[in-house]
Every structure is written in structure tokens, then in C-alpha cells.
N, CA, C and O atoms as a DFTB+ gen file, in Angstrom:
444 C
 N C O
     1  1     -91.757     -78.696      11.343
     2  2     -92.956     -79.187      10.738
     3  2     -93.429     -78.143       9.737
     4  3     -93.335     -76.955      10.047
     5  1     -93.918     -78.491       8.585
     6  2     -93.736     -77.427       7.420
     7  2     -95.884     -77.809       7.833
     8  3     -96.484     -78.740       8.371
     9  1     -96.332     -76.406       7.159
    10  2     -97.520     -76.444       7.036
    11  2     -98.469     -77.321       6.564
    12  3     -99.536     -77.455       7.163
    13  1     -98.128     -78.132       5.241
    14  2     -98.707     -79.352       5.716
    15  2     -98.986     -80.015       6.011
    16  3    -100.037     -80.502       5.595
    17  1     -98.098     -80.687       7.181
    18  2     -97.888     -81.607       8.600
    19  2     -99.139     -81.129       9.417
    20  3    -100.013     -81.907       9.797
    21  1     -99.145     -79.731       9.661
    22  2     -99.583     -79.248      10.732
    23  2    -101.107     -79.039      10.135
    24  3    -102.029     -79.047      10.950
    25  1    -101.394     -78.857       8.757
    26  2    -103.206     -78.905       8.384
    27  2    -103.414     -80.488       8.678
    28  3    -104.344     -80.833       9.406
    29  1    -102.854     -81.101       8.313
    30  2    -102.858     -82.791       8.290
    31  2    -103.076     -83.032       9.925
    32  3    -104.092     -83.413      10.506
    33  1    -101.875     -82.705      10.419
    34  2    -102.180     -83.212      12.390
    35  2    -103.574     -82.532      12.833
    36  3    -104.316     -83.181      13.570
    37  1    -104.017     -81.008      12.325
    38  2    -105.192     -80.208      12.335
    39  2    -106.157     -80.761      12.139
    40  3    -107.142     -80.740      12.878
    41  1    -106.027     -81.473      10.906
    42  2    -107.548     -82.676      10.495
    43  2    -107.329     -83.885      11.309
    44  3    -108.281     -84.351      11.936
    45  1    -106.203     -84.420      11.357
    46  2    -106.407     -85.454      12.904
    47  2    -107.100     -85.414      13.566
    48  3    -108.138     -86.062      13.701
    49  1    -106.417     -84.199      14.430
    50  2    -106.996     -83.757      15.463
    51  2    -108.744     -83.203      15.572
    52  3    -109.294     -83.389      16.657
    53  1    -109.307     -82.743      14.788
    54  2    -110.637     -82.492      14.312
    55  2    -111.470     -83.472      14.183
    56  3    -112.583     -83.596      14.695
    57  1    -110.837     -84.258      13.398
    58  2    -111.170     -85.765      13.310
    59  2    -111.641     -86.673      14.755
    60  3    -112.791     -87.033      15.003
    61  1    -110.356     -86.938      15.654
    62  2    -110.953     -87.366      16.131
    63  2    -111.696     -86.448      17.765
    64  3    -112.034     -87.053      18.782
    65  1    -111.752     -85.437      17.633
    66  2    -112.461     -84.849      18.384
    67  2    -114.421     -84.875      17.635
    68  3    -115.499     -84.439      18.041
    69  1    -114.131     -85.350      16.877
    70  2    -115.478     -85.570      15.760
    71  2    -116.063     -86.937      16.358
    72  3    -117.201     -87.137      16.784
    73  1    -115.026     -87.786      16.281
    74  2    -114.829     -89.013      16.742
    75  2    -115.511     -89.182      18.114
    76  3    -116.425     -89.922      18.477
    77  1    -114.730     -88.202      18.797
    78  2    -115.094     -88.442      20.521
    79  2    -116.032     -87.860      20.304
    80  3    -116.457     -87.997      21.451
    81  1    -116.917     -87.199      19.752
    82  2    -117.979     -86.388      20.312
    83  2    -119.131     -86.923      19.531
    84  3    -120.254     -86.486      19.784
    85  1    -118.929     -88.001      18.430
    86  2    -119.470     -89.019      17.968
    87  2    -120.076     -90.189      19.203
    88  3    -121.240     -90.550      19.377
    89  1    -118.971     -90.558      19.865
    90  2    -119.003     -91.385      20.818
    91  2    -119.691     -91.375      21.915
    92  3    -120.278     -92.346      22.393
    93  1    -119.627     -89.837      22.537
    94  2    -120.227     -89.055      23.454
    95  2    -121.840     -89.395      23.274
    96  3    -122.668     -90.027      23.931
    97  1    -121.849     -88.636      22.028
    98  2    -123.523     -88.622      21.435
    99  2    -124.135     -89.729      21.820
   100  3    -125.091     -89.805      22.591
   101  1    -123.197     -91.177      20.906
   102  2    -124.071     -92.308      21.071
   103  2    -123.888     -93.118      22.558
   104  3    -124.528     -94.144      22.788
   105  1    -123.243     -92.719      23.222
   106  2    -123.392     -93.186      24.760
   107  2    -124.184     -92.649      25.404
   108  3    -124.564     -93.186      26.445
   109  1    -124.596     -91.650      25.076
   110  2    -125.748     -90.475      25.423
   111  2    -127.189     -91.042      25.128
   112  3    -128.139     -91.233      25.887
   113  1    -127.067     -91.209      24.032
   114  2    -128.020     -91.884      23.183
   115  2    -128.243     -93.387      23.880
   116  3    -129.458     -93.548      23.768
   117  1    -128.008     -93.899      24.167
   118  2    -127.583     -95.240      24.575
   119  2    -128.477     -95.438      26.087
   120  3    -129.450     -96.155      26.320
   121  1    -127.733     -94.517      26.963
   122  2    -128.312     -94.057      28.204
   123  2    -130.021     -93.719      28.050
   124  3    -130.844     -94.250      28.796
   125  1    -130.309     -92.969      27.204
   126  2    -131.579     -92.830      26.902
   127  2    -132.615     -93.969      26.681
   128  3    -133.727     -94.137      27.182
   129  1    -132.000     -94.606      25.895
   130  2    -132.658     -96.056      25.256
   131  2    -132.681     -96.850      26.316
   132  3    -133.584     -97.597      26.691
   133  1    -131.646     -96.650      26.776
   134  2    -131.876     -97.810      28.155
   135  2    -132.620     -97.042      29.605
   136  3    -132.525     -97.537      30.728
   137  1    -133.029     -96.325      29.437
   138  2    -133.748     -96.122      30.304
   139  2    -135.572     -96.040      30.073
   140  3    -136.498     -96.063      30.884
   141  1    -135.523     -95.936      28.583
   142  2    -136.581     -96.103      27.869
   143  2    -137.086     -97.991      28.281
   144  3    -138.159     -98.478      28.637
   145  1    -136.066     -98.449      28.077
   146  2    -136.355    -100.216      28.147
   147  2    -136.637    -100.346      29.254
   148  3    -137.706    -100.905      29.500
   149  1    -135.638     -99.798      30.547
   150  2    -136.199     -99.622      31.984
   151  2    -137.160     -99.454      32.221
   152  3    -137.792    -100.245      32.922
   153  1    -137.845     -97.979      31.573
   154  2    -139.381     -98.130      32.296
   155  2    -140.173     -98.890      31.591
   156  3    -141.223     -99.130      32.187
   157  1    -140.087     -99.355      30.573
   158  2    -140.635    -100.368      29.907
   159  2    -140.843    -101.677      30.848
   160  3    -141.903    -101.920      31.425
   161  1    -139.882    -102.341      30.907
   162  2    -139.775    -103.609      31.644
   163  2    -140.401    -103.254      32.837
   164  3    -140.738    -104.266      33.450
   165  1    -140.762    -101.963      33.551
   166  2    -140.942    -102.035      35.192
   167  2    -142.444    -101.902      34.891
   168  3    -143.183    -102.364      35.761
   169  1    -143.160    -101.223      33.559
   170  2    -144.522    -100.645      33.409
   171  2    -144.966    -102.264      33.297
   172  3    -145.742    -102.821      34.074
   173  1    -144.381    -102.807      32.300
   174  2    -144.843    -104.616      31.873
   175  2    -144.346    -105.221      33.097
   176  3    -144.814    -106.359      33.098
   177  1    -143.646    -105.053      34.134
   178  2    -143.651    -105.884      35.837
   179  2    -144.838    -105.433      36.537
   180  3    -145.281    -106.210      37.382
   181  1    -145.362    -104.476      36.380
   182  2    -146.115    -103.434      37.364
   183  2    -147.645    -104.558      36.817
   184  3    -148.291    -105.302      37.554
   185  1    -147.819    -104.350      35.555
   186  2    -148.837    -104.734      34.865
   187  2    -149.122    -106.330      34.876
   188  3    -150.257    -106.762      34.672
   189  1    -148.274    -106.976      35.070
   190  2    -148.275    -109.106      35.236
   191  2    -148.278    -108.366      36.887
   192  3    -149.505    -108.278      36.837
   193  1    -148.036    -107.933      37.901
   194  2    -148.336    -108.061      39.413
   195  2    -149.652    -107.886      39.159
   196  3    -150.162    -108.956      38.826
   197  1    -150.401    -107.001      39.175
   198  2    -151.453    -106.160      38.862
   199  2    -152.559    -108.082      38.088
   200  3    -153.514    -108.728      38.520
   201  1    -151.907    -108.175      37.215
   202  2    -152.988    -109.813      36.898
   203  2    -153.066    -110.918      37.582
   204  3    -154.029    -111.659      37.781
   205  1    -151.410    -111.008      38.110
   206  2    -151.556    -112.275      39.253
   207  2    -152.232    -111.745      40.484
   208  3    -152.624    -112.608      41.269
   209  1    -152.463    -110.382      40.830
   210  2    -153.143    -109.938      41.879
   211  2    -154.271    -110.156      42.139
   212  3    -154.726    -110.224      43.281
   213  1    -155.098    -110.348      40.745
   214  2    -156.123    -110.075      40.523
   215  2    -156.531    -111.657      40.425
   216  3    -157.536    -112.235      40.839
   217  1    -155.427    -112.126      39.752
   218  2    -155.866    -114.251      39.499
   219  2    -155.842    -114.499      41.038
   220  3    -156.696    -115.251      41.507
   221  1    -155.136    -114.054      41.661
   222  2    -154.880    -114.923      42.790
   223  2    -156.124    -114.706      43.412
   224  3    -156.831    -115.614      43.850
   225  1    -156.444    -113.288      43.461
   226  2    -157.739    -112.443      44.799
   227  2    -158.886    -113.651      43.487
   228  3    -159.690    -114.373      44.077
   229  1    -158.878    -113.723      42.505
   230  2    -160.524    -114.348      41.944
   231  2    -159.692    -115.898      42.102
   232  3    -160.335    -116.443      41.205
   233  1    -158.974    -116.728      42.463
   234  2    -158.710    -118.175      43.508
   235  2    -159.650    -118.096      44.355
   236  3    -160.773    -118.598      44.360
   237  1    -158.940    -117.208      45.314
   238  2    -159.065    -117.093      46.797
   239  2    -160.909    -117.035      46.820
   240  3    -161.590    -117.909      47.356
   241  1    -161.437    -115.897      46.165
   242  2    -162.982    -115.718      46.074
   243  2    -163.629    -117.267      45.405
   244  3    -164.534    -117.863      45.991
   245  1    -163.175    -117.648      44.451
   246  2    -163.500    -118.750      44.030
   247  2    -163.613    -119.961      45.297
   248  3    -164.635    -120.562      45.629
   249  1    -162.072    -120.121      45.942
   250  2    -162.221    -121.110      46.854
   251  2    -162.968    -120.603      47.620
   252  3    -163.826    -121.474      47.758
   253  1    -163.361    -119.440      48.479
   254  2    -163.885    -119.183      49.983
   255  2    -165.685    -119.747      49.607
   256  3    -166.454    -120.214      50.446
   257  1    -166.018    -119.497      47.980
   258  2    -167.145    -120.007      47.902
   259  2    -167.374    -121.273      48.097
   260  3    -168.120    -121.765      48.944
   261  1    -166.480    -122.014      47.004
   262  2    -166.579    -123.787      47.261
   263  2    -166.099    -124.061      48.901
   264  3    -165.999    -125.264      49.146
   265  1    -165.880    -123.421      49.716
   266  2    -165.387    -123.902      50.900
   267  2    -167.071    -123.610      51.663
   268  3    -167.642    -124.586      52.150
   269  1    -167.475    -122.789      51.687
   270  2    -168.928    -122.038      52.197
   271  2    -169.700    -122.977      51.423
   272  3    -170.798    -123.133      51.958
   273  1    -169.586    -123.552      50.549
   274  2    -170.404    -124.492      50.058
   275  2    -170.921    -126.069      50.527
   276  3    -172.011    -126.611      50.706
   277  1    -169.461    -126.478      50.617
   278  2    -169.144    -127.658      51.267
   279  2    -169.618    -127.554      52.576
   280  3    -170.386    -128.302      53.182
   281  1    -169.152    -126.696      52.872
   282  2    -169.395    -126.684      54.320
   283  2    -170.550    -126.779      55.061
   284  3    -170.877    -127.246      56.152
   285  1    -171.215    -126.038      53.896
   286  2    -173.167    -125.692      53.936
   287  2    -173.739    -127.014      54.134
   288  3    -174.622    -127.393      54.903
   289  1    -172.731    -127.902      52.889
   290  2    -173.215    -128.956      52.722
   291  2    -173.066    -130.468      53.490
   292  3    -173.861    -131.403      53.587
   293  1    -171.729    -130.281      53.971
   294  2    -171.686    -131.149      55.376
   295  2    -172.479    -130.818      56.338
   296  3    -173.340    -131.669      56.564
   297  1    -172.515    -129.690      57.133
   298  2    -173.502    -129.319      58.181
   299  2    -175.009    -129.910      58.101
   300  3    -175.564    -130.501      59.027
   301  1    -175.610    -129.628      56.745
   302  2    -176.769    -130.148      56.522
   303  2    -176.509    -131.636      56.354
   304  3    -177.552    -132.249      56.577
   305  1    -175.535    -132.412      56.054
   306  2    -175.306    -134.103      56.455
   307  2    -175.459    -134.026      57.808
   308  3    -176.273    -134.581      58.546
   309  1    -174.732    -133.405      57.995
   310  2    -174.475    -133.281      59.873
   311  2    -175.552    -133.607      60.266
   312  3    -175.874    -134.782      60.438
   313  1    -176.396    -132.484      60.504
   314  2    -177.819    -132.485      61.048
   315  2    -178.606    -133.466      60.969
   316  3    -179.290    -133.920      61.887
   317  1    -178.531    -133.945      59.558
   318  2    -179.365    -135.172      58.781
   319  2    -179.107    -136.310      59.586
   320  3    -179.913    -136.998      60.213
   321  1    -177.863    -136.418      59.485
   322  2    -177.643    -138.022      60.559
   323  2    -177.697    -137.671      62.084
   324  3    -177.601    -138.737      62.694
   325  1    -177.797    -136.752      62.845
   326  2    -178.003    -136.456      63.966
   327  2    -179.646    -136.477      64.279
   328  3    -179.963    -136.333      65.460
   329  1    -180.801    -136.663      63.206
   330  2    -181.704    -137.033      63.729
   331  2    -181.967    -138.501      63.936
   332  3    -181.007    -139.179      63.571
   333  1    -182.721    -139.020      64.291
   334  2    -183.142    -140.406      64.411
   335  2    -183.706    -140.871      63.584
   336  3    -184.532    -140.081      63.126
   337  1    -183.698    -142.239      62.891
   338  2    -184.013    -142.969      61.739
   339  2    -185.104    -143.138      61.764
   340  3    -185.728    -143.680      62.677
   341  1    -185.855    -142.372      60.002
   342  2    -187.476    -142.466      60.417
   343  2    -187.857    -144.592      60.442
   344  3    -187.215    -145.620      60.225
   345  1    -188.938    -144.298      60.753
   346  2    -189.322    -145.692      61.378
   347  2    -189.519    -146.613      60.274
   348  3    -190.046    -146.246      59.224
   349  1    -189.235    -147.441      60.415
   350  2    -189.428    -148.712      59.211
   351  2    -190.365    -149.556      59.698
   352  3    -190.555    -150.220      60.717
   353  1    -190.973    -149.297      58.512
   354  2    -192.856    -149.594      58.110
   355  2    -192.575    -151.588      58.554
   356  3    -193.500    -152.020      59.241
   357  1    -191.601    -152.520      58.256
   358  2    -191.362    -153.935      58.108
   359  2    -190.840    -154.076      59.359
   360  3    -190.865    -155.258      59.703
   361  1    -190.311    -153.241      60.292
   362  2    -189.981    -153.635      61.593
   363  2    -190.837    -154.051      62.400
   364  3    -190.143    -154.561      63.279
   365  1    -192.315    -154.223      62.807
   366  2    -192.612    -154.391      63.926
   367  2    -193.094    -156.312      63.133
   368  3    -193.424    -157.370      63.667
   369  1    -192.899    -155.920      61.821
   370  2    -193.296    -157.927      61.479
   371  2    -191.831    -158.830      61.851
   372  3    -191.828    -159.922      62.420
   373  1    -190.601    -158.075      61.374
   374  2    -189.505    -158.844      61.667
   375  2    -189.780    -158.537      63.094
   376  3    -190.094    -159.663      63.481
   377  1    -189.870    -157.793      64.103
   378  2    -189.859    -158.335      65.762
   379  2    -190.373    -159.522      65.777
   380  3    -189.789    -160.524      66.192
   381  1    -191.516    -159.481      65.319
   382  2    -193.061    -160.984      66.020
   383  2    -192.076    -161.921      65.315
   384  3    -191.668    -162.693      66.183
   385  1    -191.477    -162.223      64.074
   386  2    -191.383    -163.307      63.817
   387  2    -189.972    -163.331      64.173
   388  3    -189.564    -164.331      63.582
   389  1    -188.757    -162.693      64.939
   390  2    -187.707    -163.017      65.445
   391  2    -188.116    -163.066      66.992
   392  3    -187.186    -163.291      67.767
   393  1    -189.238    -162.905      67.471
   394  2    -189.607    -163.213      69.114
   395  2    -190.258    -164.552      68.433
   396  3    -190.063    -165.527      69.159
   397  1    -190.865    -164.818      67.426
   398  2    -191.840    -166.477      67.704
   399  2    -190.778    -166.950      67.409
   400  3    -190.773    -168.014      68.028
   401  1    -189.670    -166.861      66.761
   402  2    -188.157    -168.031      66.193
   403  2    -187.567    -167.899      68.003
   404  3    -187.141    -168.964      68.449
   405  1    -187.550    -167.157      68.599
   406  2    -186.996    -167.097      69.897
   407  2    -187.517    -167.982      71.030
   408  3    -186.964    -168.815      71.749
   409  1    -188.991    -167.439      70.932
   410  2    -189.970    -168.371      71.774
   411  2    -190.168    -169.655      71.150
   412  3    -190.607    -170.473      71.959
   413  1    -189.998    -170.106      70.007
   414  2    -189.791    -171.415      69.671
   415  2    -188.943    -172.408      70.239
   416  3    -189.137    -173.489      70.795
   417  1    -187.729    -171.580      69.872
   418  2    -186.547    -172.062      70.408
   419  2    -186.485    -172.479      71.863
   420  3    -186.126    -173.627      72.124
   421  1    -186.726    -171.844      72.590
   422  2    -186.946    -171.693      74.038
   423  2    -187.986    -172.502      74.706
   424  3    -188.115    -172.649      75.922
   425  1    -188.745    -173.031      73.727
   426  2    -189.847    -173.750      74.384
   427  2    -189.523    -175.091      73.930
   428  3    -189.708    -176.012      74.726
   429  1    -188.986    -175.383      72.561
   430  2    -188.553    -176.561      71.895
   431  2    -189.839    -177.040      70.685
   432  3    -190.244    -178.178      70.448
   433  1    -190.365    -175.454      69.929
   434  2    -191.555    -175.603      69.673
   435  2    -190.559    -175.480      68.593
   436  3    -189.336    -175.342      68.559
   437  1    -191.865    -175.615      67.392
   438  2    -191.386    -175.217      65.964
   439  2    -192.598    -174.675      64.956
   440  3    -193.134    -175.238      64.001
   441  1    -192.769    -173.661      65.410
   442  2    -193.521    -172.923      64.761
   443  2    -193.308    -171.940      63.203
   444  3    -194.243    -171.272      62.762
């Protein structure tokens, strides 16, 4: 191999050790970036838990009110129909005149 073979295989060889260490770099580089996106994606996961945490807990507060509400508000039905029906002012005229249609009847009167 005469000396120019051997500057020539020399720059090859330089070359692609340039090459590999080109390669190196940007796999290096690469690794970085993707770990950059990693904590990225886990900071923006961390951060949507953190809102549905927060939507769900203001549901839950939302419903426990409308439930305490309702509830307030049946009980007080409750109660309401558990007293006795105030008195109707027209009842004691419909008695007399469904006892005189009775005692009519019964006597063969027609009053």
C-alpha cells in the first residue's frame, strides 16, 4: 500500500469515527429529548388528575347538597301528611244533608 492508500484509508477511517461519534451525540441527544417529553407528559398527567380530582370532589359536594336538600324536603312532606287534615269548613252541611237523604230513604220520606 503506497502512502496514498493509507492517507485515504486514514480519512476513512477518521471519517467514520466522525460518523460514529456523530451518531453517539445524536442518540445522546435523543435520550435527552425524550426524557424531556417524559416529564412533560407525566407533569400534564399529574395536572388533568389534579382537575378531575377536583371536578369530581365539586360533583360529589354539589350532589351531597341536592341530596340534603331533597331530603329536607321530603321529610317536611313527610311530616305534613302525617298530620291530620285541617277541618273542612262544608263538612258538617254535607253530613245533615247526607243523614236527611239517609233518613229519607229509610223512612220512605222525600225531603
Amino acid at each position: 500500500m503506497d502512502t496514498t492508500d493509507t492517507s485515504r484509508v486514514d480519512q476513512a477511517i477518521v471519517r467514520v469515527l466522525h460518523a460514529e461519534q456523530s451518531a453517539r451525540d445524536a442518540v445522546a441527544q435523543c435520550a435527552v429529548d425524550a426524557e424531556v417529553v417524559r416529564q412533560d407528559a407525566r407533569a400534564r398527567a399529574r395536572a388533568i388528575a389534579e382537575r378531575a380530582a377536583e371536578r369530581v370532589a365539586r360533583a360529589h359536594r354539589w350532589t351531597d347538597a341536592a341530596l340534603r336538600s331533597e331530603i329536607g324536603r321530603l321529610s317536611q312532606l313527610r311530616a305534613a301528611l302525617q298530620q291530620p287534615a285541617p277541618p273542612d269548613p262544608d263538612e258538617p252541611a254535607r253530613m245533615t244533608r247526607a243523614l236527611d237523604r239517609l233518613s229519607a230513604e229509610l223512612t220512605g220520606g222525600n225531603e
